[in-house]
Backbone bond lengths (Angstrom), bond angles and torsions (degrees), N, CA, C in turn:
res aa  C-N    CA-C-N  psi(-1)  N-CA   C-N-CA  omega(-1)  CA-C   N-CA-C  phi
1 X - - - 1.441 - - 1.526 108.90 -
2 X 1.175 125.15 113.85 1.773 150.26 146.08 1.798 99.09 -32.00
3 X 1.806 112.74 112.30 1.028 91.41 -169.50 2.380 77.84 -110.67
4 X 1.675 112.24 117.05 0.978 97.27 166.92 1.785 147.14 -39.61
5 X 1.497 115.17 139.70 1.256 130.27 -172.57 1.788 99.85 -70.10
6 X 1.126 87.56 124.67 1.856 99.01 154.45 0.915 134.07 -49.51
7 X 1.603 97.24 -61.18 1.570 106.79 179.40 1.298 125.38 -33.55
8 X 1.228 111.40 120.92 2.010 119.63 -167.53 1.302 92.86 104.09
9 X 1.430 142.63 -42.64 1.543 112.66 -163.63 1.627 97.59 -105.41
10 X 1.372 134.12 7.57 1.150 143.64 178.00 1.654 116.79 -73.74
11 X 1.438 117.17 101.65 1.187 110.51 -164.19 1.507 113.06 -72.06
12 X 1.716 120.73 38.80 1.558 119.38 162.70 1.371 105.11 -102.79
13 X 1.445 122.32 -5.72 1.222 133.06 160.01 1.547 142.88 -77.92
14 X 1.688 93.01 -12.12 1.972 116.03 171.02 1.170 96.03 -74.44
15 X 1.453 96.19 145.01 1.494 112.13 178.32 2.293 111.43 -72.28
16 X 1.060 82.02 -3.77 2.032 88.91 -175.60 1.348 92.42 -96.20
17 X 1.249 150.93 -27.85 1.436 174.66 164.30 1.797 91.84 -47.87
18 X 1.663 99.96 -72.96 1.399 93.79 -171.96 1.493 109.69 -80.43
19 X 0.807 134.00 16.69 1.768 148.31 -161.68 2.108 82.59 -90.23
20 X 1.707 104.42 -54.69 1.447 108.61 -128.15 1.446 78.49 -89.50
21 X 1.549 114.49 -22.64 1.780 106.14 -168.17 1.996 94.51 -81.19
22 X 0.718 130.74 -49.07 1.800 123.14 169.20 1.283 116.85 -64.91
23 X 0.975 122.54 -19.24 2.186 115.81 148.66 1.372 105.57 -73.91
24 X 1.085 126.89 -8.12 2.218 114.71 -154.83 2.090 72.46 -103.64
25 X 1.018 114.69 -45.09 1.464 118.97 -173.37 1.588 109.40 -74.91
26 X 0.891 136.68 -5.97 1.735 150.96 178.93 1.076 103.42 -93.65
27 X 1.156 109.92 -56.18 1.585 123.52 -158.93 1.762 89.47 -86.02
28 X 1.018 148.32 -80.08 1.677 128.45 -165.18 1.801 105.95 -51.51
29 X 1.182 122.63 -8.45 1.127 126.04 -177.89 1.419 108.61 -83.40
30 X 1.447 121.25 -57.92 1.117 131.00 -176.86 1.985 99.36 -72.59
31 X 1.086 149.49 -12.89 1.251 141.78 145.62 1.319 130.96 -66.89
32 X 1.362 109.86 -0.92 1.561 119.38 177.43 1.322 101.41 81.20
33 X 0.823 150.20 44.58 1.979 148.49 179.32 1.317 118.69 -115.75
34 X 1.377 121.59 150.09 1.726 103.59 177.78 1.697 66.05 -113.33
35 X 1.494 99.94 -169.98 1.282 119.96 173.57 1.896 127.23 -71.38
36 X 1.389 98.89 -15.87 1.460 102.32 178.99 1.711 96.89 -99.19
37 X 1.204 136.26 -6.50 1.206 112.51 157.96 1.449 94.93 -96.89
38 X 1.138 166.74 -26.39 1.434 119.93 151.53 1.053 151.88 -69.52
39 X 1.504 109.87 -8.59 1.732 136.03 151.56 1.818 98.90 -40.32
40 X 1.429 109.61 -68.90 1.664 121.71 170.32 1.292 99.42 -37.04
41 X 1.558 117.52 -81.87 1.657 101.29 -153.58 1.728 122.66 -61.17
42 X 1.557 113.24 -20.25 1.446 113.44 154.87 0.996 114.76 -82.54
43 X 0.780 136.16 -30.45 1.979 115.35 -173.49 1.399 122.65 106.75
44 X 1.654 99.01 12.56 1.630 123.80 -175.30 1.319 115.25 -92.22
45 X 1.093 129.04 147.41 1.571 121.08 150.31 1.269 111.51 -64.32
46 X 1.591 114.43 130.47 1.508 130.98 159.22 1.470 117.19 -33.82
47 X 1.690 126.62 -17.20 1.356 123.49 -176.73 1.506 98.20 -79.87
48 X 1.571 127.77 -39.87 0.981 128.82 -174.10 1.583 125.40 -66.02
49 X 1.517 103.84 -37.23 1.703 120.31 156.78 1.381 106.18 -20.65
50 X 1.423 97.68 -80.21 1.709 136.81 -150.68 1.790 96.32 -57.62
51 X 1.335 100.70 -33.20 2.252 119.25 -176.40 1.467 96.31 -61.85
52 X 1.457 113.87 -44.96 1.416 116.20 -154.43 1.125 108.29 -72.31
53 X 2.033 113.50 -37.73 1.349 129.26 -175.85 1.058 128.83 -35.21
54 X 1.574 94.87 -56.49 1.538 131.42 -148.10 1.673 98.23 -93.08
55 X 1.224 131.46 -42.39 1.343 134.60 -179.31 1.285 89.75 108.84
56 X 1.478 144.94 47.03 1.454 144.86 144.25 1.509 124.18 -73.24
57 X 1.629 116.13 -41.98 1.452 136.44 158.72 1.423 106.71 -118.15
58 X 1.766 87.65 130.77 1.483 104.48 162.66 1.454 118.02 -66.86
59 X 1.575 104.02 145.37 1.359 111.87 -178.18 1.437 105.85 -103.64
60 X 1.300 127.80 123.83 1.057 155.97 -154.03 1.749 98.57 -98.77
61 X 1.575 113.50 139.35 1.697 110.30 162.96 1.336 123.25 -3.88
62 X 1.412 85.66 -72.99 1.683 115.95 -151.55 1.844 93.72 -77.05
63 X 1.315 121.20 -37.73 1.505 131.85 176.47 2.015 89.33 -50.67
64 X 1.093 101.75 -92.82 2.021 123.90 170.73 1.965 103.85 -12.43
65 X 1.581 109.27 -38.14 1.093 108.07 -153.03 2.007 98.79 -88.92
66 X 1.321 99.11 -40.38 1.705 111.20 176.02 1.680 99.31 -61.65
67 X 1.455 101.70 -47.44 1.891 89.15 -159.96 1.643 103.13 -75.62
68 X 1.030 122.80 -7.01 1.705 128.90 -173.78 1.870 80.61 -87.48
69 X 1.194 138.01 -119.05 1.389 131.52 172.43 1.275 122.37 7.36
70 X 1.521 120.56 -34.69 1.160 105.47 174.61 1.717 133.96 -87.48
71 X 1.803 83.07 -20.22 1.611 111.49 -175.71 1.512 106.73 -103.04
72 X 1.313 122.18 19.86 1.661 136.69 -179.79 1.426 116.00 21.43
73 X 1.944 84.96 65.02 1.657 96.11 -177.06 1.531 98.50 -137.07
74 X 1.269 119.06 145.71 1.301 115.19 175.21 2.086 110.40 -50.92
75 X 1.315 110.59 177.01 1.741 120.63 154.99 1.167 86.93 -54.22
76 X 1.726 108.88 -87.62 1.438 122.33 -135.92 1.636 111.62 -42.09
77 X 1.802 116.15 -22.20 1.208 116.82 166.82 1.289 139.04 -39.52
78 X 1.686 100.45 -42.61 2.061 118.51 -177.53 1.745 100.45 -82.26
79 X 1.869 128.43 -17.13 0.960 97.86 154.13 1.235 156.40 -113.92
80 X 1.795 137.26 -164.47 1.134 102.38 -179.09 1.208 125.64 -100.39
81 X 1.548 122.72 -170.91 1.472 102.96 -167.40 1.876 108.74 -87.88
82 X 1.139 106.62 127.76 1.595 123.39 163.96 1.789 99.38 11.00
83 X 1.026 111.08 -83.35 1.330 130.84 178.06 1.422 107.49 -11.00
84 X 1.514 99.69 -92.11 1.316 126.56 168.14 1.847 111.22 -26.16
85 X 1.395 116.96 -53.96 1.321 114.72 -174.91 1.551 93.60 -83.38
86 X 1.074 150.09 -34.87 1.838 127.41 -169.21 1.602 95.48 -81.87
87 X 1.442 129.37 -16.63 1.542 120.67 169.22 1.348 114.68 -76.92
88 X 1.459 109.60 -42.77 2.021 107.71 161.33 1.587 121.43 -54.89
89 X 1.382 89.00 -52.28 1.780 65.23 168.79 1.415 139.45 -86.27
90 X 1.360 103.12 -20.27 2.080 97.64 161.96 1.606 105.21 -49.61
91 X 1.380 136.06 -40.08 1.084 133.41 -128.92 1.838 82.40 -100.34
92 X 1.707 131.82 -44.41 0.779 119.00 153.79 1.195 149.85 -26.90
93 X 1.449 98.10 -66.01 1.636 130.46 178.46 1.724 105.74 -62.28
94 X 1.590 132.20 -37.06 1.233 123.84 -174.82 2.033 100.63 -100.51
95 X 1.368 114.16 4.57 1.672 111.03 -179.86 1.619 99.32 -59.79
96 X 1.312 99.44 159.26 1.411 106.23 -168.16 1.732 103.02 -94.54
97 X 1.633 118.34 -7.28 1.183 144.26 -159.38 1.734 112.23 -93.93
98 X 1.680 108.58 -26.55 1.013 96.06 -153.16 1.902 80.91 -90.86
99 X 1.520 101.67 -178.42 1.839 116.18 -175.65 1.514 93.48 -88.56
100 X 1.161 113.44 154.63 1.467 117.77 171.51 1.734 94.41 -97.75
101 X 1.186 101.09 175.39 1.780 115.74 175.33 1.361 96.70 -82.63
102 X 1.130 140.01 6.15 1.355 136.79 -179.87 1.585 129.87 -97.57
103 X 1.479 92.19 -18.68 1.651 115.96 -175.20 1.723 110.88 -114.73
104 X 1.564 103.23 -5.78 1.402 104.69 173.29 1.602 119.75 -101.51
């Protein structure tokens, strides 16, 4: 048994997903921080920073909720606007690329 690929239905692959990972990178930028002083001020290793950056680890609420506090920016800042996400996903949902629930 073929156990289907994610890839495409993995929301590090939505474009509001990648919206929030190039604000999370703006925003420690625009606070003056490299990644090992915010590795320091959480209590993380800097490899894990750099995971979050990149879209390697998902960032979790509570992940979204420390780095907004730390970078003295609201949440609602890392996301995108409404708009933007109900146009990603029609554009998803009608690709000729993605699997239907029918073939998985």
């Amino acid at each position: 048994m073929r156990i289907p690929s994610s890839r495409g239905h993995s929301p590090v692959y939505h474009p509001a997903y990648k919206y929030l990972l190039a604000k999370l990178v703006a925003a420690r930028r625009e606070a003056g921080l490299t990644q090992a002083e915010v590795a320091d001020a959480m209590g993380r290793p800097r490899s894990q920073i750099g995971r979050c950056e990149n879209g390697e680890r998902r960032i979790d609420p509570v992940d979204l909720q420390e780095f907004a506090i730390l970078y003295g920016k609201p949440v609602t800042y890392f996301l995108a606007p409404d708009s933007d996400v109900l146009k990603a996903n029609k554009a998803l949902k009608d690709s000729p690329y993605r699997k239907s629930s029918a073939s998985t």
